[in-house]
BALOBA-1460 file (C-alpha; in Angstrom, 3 decimals):
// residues 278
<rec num="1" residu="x" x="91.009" y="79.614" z="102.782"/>
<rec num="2" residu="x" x="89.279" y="81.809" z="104.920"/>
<rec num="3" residu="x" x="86.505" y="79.938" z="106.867"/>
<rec num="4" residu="x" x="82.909" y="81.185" z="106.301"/>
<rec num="5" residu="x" x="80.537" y="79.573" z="109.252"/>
<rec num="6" residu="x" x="79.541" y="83.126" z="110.360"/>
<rec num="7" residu="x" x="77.603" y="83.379" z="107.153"/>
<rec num="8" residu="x" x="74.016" y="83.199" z="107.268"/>
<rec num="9" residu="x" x="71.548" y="83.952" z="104.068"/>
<rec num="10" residu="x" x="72.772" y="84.680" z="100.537"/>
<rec num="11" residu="x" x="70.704" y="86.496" z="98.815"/>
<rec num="12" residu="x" x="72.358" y="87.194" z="94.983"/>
<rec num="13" residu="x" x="72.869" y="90.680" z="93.932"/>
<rec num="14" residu="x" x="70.615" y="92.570" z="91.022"/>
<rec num="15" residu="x" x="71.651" y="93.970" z="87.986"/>
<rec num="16" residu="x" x="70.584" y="97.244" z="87.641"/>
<rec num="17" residu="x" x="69.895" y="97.757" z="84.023"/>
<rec num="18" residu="x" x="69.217" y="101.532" z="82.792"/>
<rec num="19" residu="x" x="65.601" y="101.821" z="81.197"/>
<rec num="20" residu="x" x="63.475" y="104.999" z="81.306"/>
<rec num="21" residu="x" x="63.069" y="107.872" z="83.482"/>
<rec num="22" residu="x" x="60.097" y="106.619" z="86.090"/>
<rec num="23" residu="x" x="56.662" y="108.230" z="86.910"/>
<rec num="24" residu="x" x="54.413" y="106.508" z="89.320"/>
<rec num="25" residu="x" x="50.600" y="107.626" z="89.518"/>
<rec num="26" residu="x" x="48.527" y="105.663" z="91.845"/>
<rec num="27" residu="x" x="48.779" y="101.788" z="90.176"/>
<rec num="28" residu="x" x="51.139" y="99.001" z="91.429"/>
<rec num="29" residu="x" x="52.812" y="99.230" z="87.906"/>
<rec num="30" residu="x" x="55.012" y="101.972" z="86.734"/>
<rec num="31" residu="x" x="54.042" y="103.436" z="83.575"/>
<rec num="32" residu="x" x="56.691" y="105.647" z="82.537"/>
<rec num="33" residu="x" x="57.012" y="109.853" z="81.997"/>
<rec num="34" residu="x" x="59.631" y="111.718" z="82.086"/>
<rec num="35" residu="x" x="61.110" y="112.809" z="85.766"/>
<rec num="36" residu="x" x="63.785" y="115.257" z="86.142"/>
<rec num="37" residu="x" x="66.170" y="116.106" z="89.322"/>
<rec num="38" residu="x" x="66.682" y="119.325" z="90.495"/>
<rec num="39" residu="x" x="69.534" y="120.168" z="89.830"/>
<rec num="40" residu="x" x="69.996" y="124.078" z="91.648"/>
<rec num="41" residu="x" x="70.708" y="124.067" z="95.398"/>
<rec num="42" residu="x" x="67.856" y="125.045" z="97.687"/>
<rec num="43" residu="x" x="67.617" y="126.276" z="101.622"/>
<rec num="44" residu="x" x="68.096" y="123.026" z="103.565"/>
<rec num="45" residu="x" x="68.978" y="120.723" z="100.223"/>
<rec num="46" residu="x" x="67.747" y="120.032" z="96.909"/>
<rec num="47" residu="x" x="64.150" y="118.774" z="96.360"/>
<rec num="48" residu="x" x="63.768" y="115.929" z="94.526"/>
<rec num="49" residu="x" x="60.454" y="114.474" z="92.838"/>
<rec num="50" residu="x" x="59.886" y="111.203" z="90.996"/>
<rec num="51" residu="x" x="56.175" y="110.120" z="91.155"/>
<rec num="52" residu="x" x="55.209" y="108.682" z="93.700"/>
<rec num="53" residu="x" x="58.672" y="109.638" z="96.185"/>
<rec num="54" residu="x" x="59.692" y="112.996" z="97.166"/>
<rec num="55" residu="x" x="62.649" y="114.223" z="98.943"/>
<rec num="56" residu="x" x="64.916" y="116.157" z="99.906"/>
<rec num="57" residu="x" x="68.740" y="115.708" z="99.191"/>
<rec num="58" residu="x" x="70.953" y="117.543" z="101.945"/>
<rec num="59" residu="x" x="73.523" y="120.132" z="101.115"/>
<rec num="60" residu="x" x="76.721" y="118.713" z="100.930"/>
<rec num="61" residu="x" x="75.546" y="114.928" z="100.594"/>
<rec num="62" residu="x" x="75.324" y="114.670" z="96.933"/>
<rec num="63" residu="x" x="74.485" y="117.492" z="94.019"/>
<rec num="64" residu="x" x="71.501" y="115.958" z="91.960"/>
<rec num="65" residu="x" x="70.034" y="112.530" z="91.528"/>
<rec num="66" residu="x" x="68.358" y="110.878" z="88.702"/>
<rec num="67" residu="x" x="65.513" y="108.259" z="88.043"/>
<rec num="68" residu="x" x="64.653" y="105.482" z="85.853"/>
<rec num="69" residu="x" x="61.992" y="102.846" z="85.930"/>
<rec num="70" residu="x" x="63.361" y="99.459" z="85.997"/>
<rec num="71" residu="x" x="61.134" y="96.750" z="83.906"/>
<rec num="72" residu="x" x="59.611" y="93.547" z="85.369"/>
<rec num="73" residu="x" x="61.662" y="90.911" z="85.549"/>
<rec num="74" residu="x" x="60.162" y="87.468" z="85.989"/>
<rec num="75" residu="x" x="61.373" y="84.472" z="86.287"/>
<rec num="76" residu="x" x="61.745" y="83.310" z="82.451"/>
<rec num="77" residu="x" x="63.998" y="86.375" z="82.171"/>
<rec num="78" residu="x" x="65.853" y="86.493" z="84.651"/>
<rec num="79" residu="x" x="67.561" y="84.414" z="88.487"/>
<rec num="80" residu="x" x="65.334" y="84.121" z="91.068"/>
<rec num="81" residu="x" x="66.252" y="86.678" z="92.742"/>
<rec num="82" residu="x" x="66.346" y="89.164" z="90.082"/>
<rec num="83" residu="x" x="62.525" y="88.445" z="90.026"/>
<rec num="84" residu="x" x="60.666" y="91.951" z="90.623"/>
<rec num="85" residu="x" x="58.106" y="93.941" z="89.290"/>
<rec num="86" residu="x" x="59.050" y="97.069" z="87.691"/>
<rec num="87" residu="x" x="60.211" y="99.428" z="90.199"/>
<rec num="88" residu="x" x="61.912" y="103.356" z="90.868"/>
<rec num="89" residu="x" x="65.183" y="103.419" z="90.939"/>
<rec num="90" residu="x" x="66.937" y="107.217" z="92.248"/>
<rec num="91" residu="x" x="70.868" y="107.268" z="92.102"/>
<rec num="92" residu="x" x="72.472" y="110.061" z="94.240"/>
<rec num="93" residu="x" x="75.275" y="111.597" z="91.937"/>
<rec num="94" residu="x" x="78.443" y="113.286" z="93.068"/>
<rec num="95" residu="x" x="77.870" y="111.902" z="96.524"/>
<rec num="96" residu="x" x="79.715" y="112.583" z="99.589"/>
<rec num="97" residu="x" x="82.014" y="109.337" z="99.549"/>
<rec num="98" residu="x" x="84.147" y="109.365" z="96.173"/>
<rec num="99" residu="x" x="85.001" y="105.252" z="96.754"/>
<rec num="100" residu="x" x="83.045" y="102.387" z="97.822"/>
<rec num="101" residu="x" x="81.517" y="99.037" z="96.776"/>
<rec num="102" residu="x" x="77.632" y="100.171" z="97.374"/>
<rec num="103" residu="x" x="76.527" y="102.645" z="94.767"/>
<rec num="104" residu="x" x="74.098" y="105.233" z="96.463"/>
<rec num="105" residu="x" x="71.127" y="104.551" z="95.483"/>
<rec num="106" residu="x" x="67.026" y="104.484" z="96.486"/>
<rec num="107" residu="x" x="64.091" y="101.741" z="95.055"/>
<rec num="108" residu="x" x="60.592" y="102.222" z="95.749"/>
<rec num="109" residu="x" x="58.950" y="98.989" z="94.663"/>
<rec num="110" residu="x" x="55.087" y="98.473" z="94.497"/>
<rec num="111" residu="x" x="55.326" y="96.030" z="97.971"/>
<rec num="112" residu="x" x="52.392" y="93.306" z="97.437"/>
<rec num="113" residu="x" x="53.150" y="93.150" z="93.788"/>
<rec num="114" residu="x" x="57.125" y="92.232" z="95.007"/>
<rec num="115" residu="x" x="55.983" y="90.440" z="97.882"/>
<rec num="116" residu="x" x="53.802" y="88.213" z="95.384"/>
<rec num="117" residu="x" x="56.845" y="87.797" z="92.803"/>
<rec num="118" residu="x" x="59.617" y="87.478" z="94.862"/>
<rec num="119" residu="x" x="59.873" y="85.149" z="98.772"/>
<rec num="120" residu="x" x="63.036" y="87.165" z="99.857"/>
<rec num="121" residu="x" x="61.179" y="90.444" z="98.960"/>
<rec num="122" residu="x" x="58.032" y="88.441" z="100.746"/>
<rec num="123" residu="x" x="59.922" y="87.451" z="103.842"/>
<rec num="124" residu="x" x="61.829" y="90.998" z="104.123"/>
<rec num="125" residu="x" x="58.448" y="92.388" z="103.934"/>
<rec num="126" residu="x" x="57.067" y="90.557" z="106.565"/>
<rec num="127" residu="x" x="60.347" y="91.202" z="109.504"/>
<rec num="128" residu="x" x="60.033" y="94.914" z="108.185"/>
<rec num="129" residu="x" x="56.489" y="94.983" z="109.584"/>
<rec num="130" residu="x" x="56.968" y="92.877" z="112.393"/>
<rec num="131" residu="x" x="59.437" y="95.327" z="113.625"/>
<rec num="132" residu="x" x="57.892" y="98.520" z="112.730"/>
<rec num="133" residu="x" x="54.405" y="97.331" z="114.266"/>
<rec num="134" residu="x" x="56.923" y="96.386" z="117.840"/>
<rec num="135" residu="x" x="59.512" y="98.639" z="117.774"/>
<rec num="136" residu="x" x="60.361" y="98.011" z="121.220"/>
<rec num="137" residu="x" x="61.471" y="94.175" z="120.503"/>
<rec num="138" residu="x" x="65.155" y="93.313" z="120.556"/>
<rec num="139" residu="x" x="66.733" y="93.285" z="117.232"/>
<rec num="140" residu="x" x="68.031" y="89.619" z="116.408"/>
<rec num="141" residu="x" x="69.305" y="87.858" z="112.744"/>
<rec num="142" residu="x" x="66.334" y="86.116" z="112.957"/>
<rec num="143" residu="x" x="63.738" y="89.175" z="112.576"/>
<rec num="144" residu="x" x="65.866" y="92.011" z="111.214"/>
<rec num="145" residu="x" x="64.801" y="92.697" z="107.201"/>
<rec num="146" residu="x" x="67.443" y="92.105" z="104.581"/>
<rec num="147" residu="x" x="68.031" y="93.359" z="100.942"/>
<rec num="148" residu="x" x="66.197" y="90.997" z="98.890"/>
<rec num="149" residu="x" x="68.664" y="91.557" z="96.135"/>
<rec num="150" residu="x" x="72.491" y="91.748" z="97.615"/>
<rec num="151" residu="x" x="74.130" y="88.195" z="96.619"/>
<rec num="152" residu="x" x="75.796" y="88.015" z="99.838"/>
<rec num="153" residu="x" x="75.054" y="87.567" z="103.575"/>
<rec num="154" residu="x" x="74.465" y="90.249" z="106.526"/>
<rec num="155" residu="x" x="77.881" y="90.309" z="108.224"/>
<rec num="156" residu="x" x="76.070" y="92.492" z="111.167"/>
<rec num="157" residu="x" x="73.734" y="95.188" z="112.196"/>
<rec num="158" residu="x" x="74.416" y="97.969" z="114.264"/>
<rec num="159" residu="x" x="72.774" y="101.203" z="114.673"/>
<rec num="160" residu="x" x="69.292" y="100.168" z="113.997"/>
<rec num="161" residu="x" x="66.220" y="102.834" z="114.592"/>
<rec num="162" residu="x" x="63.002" y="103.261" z="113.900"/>
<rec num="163" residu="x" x="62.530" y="106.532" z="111.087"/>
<rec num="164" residu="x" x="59.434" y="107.757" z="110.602"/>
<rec num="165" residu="x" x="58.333" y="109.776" z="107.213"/>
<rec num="166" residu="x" x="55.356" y="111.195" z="105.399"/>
<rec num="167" residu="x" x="53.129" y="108.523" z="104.466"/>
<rec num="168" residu="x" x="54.838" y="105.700" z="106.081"/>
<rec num="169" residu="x" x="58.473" y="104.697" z="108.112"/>
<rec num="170" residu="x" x="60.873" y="101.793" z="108.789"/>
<rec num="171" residu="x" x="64.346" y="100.625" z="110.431"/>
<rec num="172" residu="x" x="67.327" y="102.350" z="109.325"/>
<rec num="173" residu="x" x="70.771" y="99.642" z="109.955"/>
<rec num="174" residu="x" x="74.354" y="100.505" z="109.953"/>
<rec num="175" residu="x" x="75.723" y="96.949" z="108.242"/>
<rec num="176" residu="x" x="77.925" y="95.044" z="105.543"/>
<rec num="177" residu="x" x="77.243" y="91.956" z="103.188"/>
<rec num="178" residu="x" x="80.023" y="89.251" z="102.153"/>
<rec num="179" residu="x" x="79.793" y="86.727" z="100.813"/>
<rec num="180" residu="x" x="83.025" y="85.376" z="102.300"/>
<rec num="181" residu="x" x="84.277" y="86.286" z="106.118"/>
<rec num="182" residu="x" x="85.897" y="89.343" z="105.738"/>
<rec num="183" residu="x" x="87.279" y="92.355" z="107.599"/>
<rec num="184" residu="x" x="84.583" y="95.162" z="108.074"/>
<rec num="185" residu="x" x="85.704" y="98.095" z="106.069"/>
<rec num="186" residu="x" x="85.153" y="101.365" z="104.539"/>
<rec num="187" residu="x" x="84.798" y="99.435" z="100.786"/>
<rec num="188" residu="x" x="82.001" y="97.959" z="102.038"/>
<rec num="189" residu="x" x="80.269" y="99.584" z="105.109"/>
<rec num="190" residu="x" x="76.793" y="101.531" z="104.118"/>
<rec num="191" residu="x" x="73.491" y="102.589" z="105.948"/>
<rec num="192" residu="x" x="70.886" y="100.457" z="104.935"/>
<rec num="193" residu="x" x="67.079" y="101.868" z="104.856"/>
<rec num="194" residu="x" x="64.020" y="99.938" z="104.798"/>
<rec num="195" residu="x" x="60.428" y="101.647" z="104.765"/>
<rec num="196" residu="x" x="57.033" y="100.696" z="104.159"/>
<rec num="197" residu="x" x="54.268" y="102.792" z="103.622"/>
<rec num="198" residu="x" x="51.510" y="103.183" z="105.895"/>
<rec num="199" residu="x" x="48.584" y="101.591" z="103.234"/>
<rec num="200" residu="x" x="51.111" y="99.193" z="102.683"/>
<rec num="201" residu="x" x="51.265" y="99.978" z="99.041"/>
<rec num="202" residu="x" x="54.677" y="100.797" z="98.721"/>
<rec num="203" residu="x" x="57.980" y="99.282" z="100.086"/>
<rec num="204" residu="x" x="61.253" y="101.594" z="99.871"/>
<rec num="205" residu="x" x="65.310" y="100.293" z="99.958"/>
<rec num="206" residu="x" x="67.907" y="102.560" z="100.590"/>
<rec num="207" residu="x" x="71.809" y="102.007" z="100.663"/>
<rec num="208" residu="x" x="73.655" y="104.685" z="101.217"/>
<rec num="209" residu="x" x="77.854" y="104.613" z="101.860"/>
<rec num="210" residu="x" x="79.389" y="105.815" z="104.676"/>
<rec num="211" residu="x" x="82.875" y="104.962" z="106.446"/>
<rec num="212" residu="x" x="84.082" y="104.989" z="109.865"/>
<rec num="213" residu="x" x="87.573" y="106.562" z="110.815"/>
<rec num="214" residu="x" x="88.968" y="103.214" z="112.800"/>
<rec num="215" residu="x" x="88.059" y="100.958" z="109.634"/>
<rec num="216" residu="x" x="90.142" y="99.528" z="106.817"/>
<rec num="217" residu="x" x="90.390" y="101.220" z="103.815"/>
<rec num="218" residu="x" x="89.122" y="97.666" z="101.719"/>
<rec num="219" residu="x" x="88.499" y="93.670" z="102.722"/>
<rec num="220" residu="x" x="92.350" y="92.863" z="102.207"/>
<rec num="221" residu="x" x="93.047" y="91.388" z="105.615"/>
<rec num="222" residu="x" x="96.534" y="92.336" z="104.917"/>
<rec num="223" residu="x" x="95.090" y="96.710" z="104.667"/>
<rec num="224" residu="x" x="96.762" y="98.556" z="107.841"/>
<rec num="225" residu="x" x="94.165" y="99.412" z="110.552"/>
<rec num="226" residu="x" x="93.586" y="102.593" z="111.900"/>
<rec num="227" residu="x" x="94.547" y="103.551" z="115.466"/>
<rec num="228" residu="x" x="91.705" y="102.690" z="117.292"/>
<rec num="229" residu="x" x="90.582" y="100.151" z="114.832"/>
<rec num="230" residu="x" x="90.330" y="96.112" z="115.610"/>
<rec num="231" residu="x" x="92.575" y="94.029" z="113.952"/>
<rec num="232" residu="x" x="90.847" y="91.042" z="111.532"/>
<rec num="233" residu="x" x="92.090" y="88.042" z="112.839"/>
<rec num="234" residu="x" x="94.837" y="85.465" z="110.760"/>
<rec num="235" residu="x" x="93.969" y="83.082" z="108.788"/>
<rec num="236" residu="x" x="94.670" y="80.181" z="110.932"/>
<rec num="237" residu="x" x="92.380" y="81.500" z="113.656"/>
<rec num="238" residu="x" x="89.424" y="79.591" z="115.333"/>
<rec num="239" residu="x" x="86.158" y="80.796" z="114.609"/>
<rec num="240" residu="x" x="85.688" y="81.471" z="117.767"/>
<rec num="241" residu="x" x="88.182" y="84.504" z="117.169"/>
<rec num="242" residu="x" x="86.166" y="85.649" z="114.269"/>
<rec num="243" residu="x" x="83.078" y="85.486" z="116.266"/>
<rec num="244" residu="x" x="84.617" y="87.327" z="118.623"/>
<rec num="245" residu="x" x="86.090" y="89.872" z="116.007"/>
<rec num="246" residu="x" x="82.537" y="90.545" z="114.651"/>
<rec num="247" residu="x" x="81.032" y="91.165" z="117.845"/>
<rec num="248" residu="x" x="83.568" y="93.284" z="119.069"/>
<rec num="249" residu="x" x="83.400" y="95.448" z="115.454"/>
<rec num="250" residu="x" x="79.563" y="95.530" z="115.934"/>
<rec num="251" residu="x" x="79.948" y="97.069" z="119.338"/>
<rec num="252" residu="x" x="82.505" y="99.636" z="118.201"/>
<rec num="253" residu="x" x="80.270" y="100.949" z="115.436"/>
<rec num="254" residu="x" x="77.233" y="101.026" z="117.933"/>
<rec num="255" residu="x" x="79.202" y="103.280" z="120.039"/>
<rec num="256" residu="x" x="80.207" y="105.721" z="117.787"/>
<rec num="257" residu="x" x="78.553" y="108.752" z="117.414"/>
<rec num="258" residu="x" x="76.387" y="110.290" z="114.669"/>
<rec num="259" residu="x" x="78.961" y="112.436" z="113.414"/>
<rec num="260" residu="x" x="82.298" y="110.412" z="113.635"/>
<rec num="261" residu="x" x="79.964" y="108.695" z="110.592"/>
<rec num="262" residu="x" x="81.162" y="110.249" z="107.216"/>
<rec num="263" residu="x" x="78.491" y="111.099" z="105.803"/>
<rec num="264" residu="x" x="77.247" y="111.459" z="109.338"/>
<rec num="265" residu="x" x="73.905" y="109.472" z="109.869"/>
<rec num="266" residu="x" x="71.930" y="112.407" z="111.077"/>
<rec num="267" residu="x" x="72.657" y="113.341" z="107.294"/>
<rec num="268" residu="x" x="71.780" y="110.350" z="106.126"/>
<rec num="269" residu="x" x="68.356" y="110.383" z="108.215"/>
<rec num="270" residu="x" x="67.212" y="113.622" z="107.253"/>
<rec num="271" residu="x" x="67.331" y="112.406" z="103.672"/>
<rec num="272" residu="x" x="65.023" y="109.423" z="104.605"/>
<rec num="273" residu="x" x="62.301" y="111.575" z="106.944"/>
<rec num="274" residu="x" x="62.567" y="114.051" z="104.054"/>
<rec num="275" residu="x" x="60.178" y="111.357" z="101.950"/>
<rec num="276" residu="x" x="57.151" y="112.418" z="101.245"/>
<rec num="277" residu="x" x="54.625" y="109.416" z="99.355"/>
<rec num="278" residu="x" x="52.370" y="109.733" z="97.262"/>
């Protein structure tokens, strides 16, 4: 039994069910209209548009997204932390990583409506603008925002920065959620984007997968490590060694450079200060 004291929040994961294409014009509902991805390359990437987001996919990082609105879910149909108002959901198909647990994907919820519905969307909210609002602060578990909707806990954070884009910007984080203590690995490893617009109207999520070349392949303690790459410590260790594993896993990935990330993150952050809001 692998001990789990390094776990912190659990947050459960949502279900993502598949309703209509989304269009977004100016209320904190979604009404819904038809929205269609581009699907024909372009100088620089393929432009994107589903009311009210924007964007701009880089070449090589995916070939065409879609959209769909997903409906309200309150708490008479559905978990607590399914609770949400109806929101835009884009997937990124074809995407540079064939294999992971994280699908690719981007929300763009209407913020006080989730904020109202929903205290993990609430208290995310609030660390999102405390940190955007100081951005010279020291990052800590304690103020960082997490996914309202990921049923497991924040293993780490590394790589955090500020991104700006049109109409509003937020903290990109390099991180992992488990809901047991696990190696960190290329299964489960993904850049994690939170944004808030500027009128405070609308608050985007990002997860996007990405793997590192000295990780594990999966969370099997038993998966060979890369040269270069920290073993997970045996079962019967203290958790002192795990703390000491995670800390020392956290510093390797915040040394690593841009493009030793596959995708690499300047990728990755181009697609985020490609937003444009409505």
């Amino acid at each position: 039994m692998k001990p789990k004291a390094l776990l912190r929040i659990i947050v459960p994961l949502l279900p993502l069910p598949i309703i209509l294409a989304c269009s977004l014009a100016g209320a904190s509902t979604l009404p819904r209209s038809p929205t269609l991805a581009v699907a024909s390359g372009a100088q620089g990437g393929i432009p994107f548009f589903a009311s009210p987001l924007r964007l701009v996919i880089p070449n090589q990082l995916a070939v065409s997204a879609s959209a769909e609105t997903i409906d309200v879910v309150t708490d008479q149909t559905g978990m607590p932390w399914d609770v949400a108002p109806a929101h835009l959901q884009i997937t990124l198909h074809s995407y540079a990583l064939g294999s992971s647990f994280q699908v690719p994907q981007i929300f763009v919820y209407p913020a006080p409506d989730y904020a109202a519905a929903n205290a993990l969307a609430a208290e995310s909210i609030r660390r999102l603008q405390a940190v955007i609002s100081d951005p010279a602060a020291p990052y800590r578990d304690d103020n960082l925002p997490r996914i309202p909707f990921i049923n497991a806990g924040q293993v780490f954070a590394a790589q955090e920065k500020i991104l700006p884009f049109r109409g509003g910007s937020g903290l990109r984080i390099v991180t992992q959620y488990a809901s047991d203590v696990s190696p960190v690995n290329n299964g489960g490893l993904f850049y994690h984007f939170e944004g808030l617009t500027s009128d405070g109207r609308y608050y985007v999520v990002a997860i996007l997968p990405v793997n590192l070349p000295f990780l594990s392949a999966d969370n099997n303690p038993d998966s060979p490590v890369p040269s270069g790459g920290i073993a997970f410590p045996a079962n019967n260790a203290s958790g002192s060694d795990f703390e000491a594993y995670f800390k020392q896993i956290t510093a390797q990935i915040n040394s690593a450079a841009p493009n030793q990330f596959s995708p690499a993150l300047n990728t990755l952050d181009a697609l985020i200060q490609s937003f444009s809001i409505q």
